[in-house]
FILUMDO-431521 format. One record per residue (C-alpha): x, y, z. Coordinates in steps of 0.2 Angstrom, whole numbers, plus 5000, padded with zeros to 4 digits. Example, Ala and Ser with C-alpha at 12.3 -4.5 7.8 and 13.67 -1.06 7.14 Angstrom:
2
<rec <5062 4978 5039>>;
<rec <5068 4995 5036>>;
This chain:
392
<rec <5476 5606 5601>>;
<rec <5465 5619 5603>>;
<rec <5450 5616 5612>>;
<rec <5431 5624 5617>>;
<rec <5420 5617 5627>>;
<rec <5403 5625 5623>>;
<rec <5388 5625 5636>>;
<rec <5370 5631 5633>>;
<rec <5371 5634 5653>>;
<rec <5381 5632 5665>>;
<rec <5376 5626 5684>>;
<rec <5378 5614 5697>>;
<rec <5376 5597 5688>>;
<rec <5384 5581 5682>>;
<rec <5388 5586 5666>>;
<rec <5396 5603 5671>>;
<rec <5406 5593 5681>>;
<rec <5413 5580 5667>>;
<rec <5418 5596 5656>>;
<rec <5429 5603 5673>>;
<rec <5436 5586 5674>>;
<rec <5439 5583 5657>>;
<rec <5445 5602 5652>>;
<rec <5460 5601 5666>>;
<rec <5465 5583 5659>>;
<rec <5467 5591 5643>>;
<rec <5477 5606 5648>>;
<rec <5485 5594 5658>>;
<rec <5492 5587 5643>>;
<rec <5497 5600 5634>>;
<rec <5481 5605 5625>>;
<rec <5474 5621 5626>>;
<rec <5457 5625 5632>>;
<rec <5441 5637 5634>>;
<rec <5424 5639 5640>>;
<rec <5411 5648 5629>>;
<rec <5396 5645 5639>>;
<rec <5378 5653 5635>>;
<rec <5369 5657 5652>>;
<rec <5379 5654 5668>>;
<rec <5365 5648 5682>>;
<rec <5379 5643 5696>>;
<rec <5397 5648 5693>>;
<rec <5403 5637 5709>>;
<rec <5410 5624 5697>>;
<rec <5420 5636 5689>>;
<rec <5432 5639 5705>>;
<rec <5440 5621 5702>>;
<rec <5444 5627 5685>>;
<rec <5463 5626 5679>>;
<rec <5470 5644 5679>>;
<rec <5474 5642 5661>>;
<rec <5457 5640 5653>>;
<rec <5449 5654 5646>>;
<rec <5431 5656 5652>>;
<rec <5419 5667 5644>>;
<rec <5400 5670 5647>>;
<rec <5384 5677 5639>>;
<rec <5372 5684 5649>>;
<rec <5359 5675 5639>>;
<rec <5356 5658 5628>>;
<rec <5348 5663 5613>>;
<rec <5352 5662 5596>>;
<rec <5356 5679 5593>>;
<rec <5370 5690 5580>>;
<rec <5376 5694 5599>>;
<rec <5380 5676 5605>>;
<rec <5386 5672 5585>>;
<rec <5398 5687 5587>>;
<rec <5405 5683 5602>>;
<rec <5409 5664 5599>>;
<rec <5419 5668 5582>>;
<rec <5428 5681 5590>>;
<rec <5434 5669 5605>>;
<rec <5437 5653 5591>>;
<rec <5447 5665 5578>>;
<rec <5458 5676 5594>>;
<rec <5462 5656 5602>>;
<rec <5462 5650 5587>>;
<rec <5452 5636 5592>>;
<rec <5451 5619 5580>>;
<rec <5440 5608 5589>>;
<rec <5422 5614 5599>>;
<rec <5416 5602 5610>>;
<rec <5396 5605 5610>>;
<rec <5391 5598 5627>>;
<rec <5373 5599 5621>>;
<rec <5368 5585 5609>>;
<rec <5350 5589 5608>>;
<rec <5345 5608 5608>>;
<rec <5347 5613 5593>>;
<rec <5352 5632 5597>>;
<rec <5372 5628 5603>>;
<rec <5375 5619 5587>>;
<rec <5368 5631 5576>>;
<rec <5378 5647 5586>>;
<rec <5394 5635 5585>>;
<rec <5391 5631 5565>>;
<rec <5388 5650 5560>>;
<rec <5403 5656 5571>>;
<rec <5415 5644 5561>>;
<rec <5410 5648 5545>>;
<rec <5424 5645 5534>>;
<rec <5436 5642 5548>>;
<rec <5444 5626 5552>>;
<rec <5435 5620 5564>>;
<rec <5429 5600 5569>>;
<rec <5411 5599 5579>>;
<rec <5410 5585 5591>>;
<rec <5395 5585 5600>>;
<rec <5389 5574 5617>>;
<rec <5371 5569 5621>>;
<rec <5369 5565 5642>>;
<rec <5356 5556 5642>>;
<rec <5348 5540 5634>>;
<rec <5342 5548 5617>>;
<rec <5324 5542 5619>>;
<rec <5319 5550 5636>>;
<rec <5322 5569 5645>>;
<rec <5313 5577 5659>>;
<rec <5299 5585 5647>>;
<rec <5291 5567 5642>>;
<rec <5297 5562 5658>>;
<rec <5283 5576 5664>>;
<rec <5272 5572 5653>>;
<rec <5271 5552 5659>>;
<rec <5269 5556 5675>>;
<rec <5252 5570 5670>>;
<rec <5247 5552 5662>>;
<rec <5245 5542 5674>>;
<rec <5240 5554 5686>>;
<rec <5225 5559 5676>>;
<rec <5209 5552 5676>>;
<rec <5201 5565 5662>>;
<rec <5198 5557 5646>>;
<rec <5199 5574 5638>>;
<rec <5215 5577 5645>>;
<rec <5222 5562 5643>>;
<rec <5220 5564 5624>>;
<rec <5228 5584 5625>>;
<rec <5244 5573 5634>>;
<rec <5246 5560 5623>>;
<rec <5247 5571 5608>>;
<rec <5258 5584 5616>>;
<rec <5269 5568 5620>>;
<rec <5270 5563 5601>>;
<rec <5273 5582 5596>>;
<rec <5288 5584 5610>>;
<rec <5295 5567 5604>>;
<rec <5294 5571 5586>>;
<rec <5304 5589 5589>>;
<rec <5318 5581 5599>>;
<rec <5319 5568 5586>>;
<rec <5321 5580 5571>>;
<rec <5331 5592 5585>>;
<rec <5344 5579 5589>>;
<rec <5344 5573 5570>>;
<rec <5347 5591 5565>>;
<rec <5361 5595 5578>>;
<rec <5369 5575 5573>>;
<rec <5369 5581 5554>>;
<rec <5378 5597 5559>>;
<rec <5393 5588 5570>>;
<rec <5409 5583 5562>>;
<rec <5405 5568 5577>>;
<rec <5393 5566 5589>>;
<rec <5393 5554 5606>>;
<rec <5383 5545 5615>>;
<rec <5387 5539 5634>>;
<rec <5382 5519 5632>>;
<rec <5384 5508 5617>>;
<rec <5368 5502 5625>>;
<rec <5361 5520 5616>>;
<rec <5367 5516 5600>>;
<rec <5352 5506 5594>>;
<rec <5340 5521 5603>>;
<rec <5350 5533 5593>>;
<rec <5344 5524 5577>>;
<rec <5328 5521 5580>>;
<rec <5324 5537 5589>>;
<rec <5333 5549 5574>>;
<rec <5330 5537 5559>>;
<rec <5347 5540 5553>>;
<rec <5351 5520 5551>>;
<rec <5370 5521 5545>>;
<rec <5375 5536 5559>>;
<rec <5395 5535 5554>>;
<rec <5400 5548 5563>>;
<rec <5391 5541 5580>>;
<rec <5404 5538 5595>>;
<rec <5402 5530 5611>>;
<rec <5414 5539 5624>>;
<rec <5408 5535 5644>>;
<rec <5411 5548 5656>>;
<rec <5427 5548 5667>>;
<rec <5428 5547 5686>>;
<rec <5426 5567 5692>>;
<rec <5434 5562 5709>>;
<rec <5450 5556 5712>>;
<rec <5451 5540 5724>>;
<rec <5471 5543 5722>>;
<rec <5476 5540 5743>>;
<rec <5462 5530 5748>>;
<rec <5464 5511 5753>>;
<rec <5448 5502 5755>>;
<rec <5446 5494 5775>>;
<rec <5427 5487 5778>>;
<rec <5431 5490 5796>>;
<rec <5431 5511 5795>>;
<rec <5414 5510 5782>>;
<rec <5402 5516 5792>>;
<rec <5383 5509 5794>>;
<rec <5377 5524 5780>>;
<rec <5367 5523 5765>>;
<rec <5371 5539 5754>>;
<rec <5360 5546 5741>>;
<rec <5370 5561 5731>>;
<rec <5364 5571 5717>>;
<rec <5350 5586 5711>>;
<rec <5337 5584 5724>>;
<rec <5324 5584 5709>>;
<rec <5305 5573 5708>>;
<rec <5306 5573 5691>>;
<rec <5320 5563 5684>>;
<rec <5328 5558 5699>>;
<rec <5312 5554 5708>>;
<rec <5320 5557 5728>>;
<rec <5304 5554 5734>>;
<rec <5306 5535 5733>>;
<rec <5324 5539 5743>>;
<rec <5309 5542 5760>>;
<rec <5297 5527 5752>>;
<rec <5311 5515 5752>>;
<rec <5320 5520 5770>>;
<rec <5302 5521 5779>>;
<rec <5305 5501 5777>>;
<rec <5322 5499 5778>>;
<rec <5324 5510 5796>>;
<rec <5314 5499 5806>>;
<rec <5323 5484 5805>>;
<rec <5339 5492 5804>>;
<rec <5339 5508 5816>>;
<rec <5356 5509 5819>>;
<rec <5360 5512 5802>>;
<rec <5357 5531 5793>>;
<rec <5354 5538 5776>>;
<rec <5361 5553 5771>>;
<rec <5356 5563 5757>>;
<rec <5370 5575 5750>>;
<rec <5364 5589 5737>>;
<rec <5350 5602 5734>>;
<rec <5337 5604 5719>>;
<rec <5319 5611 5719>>;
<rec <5312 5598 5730>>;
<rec <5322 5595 5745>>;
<rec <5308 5604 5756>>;
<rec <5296 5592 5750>>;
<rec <5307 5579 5754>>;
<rec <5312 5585 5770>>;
<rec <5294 5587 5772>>;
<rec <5291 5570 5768>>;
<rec <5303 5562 5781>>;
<rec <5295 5574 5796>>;
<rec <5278 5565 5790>>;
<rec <5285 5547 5790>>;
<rec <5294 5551 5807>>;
<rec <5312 5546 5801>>;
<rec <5325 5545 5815>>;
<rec <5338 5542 5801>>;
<rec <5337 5553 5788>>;
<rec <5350 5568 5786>>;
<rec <5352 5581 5773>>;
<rec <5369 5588 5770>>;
<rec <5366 5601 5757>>;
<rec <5379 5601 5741>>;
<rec <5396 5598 5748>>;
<rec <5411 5587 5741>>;
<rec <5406 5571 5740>>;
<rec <5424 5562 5744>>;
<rec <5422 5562 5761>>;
<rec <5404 5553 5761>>;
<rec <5411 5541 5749>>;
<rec <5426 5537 5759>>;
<rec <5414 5534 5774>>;
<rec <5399 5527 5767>>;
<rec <5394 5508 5764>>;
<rec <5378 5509 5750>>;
<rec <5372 5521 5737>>;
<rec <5355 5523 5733>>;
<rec <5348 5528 5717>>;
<rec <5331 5528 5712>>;
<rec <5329 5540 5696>>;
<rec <5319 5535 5682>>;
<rec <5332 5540 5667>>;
<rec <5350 5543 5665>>;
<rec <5362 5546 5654>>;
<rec <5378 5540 5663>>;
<rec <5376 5543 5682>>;
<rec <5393 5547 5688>>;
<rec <5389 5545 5705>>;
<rec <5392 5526 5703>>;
<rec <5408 5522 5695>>;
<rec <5413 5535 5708>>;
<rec <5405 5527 5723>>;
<rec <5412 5513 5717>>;
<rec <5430 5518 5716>>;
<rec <5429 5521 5735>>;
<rec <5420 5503 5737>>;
<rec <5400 5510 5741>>;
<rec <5389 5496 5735>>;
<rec <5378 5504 5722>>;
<rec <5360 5498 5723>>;
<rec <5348 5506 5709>>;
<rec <5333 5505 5701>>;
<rec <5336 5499 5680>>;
<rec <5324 5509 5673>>;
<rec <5338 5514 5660>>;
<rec <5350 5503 5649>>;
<rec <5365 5513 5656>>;
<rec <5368 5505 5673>>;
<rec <5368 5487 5664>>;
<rec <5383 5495 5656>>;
<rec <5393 5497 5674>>;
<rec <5383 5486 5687>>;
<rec <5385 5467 5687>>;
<rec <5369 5464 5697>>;
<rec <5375 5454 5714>>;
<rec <5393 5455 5709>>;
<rec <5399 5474 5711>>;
<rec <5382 5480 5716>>;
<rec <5363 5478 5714>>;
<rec <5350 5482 5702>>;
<rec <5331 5482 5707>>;
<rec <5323 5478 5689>>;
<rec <5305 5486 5684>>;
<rec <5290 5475 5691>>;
<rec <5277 5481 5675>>;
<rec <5288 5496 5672>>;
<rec <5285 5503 5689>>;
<rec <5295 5504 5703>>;
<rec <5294 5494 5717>>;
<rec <5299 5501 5735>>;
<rec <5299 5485 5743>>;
<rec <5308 5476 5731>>;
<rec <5322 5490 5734>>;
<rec <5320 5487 5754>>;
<rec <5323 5469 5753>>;
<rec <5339 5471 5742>>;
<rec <5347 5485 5754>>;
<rec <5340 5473 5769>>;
<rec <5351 5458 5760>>;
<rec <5366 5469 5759>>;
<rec <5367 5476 5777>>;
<rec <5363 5459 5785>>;
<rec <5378 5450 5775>>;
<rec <5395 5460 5780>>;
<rec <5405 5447 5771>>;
<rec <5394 5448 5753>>;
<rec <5394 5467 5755>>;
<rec <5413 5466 5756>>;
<rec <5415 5455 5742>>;
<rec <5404 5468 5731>>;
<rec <5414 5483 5737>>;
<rec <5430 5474 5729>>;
<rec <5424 5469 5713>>;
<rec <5415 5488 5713>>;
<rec <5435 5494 5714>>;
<rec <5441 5485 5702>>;
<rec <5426 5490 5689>>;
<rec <5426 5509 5693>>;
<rec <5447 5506 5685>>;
<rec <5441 5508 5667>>;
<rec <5433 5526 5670>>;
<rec <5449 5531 5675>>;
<rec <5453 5549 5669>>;
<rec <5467 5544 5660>>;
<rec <5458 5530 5650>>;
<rec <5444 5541 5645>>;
<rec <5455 5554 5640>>;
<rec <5465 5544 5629>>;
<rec <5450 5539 5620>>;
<rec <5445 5556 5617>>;
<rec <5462 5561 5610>>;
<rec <5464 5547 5597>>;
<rec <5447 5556 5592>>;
<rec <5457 5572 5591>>;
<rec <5470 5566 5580>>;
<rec <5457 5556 5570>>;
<rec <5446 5574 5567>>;
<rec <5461 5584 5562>>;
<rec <5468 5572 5554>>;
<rec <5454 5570 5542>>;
């Protein structure tokens, strides 16, 4: 089969990462693959490409005759049959993919990454809400709420309505994706789950050489993944446990206001790592932390998990129901009034490092779970959808 992964950009995230990892599983097995990606923000990711994909770039994502051009030129000279739109709500990849396969023989699948009711724009917009005390300006918020929601409805019906198949990342989203489209009979909706991005191939699991380490890892963001919470919660947690550590491995916008914010708090504890490969942290590390307020499918804990870190997160989203069985292979700190609650975070990570023995029973079950986002599962799912597109 003849694959394309399309990106409206390409940068240092989660779902750059699942199209690596999936890409070399495909060539892997005999497909062949290519990259057409729009803008290119951070090309890092591309070095752990196979050497037998194709990669071409834009300099610019636009819907333009230029990018049109240069996307049917790539699908008819590698003769691609399927195009993997990694962008399942902005409407401008679709569309570029659509007019560049006129009349060629070409199936559409396209991948939404988040839940489909909530994104960092609304995200914003909650957060001027409730910080706002103006009348006037709460009105001007709400309304541009209602006017962002209603274009990424009729966005992501419009892109839906264009795929040969779309997917979402929960079957938890499914009833979201009805509601928040209107499309109430969506037949060509899938539910595929992300597969682990890092190998624990080699690792044997030995509580005794886990170290006293909480690890946070991901975009360094106050927006969606709401680090800021990451100081809240360990300015409890460090005084009655000061021989443990957090570590916080990854950059974004507001790691100098975080790294600000553990100089004010006067944290002992605290590190920052920058981005590195997270293996090693895993391997070492006894607890995640995760405190965002929306996800799609965080990747970062099936693959904590597979190296037996205790994931303890905030269920703000329907996602993490999906892959955490609260107090069997981890923790979840539910809403209190849909708000987070730092100390209800602190008293869970406080029950976890004082009982050794419980926190060893979760790492195990936390193996044994992370097993079904194997890479060879997923891709095995996502060929049967192969065959079933071509085939049709």
């Amino acid at each position: 089969m003849n694959i394309l992964f399309l990106l409206k950009n390409f940068s240092t995230g989660g779902l750059e990462v699942v199209s690596r990892t999936l890409a070399n599983e495909f060539v892997k097995n005999g497909h062949n693959v290519s990259f057409f990606i729009l803008h290119v923000e951070d090309a890092r990711i591309l070095s752990g490409l196979s050497g037998n994909i194709n990669v071409y770039e834009r300099e610019k994502y636009s819907l333009s005759y230029g990018s049109i051009e240069s996307l049917r030129r790539v699908l008819i000279k590698d003769s691609i049959q399927i195009i993997i739109n990694q962008w399942g709500l902005p409407f401008i990849p679709v569309t570029v993919a659509k007019i560049a396969s006129f009349r060629l023989k070409i199936c559409i699948i396209s991948v939404h990454h988040n839940s489909p009711d909530a994104n960092g724009k609304l995200l914003k917009i909650k957060n001027e809400l409730s910080e706002t005390d103006s009348t006037i300006r709460k009105y001007v918020l709400r309304v541009i709420y209602s006017l962002v929601l209603m274009l990424m409805s009729a966005s992501m019906r419009y892109v839906y309505n264009r795929s040969d198949c779309y997917m979402v990342l929960s079957s938890s989203f499914v009833d979201k994706f009805k509601s928040f489209t209107g499309i109430m009979n969506p037949k060509k909706l899938n539910v595929q789950t992300n597969p682990l991005t890092i190998e624990a191939s080699g690792y044997s699991y030995l509580s005794a050489i886990k170290e006293k380490e909480v690890i946070y890892i991901g975009r360094l963001d106050s927006n969606q993944k709401k680090v800021q919470r990451l100081v809240e919660v360990w300015s409890l947690v460090e005084k009655k446990h000061s021989d443990w550590r957090l570590t916080i491995v990854g950059d974004g916008p507001d790691k100098g206001m975080l790294e600000q914010s553990v100089r004010v708090n006067n944290l002992k504890n605290v590190h920052f790592e920058g981005y590195q490969s997270p293996r090693p942290y895993y391997e070492r590390a006894s607890v995640l932390m995760l405190t965002s307020d929306f996800e799609g499918f965080p990747l970062v804990l099936p693959e904590c998990m597979s190296f037996g870190v205790v994931p303890v997160v905030y269920g703000s989203y329907s996602a993490v129901y999906d892959i955490i069985k609260d107090g069997e292979n981890g923790r979840i700190v539910k809403q209190v009034n849909n708000t987070f609650d730092k100390e209800a975070m602190a008293d869970v990570l406080d029950e976890i490092i004082r009982n050794d023995d419980k926190r060893q029973e979760m790492a195990l079950s936390a193996i044994e779970t992370s097993r079904q986002y194997s890479i060879n599962s997923i891709y095995n799912s996502w060929n049967k959808i192969f065959e079933k597109l071509v085939e049709d």
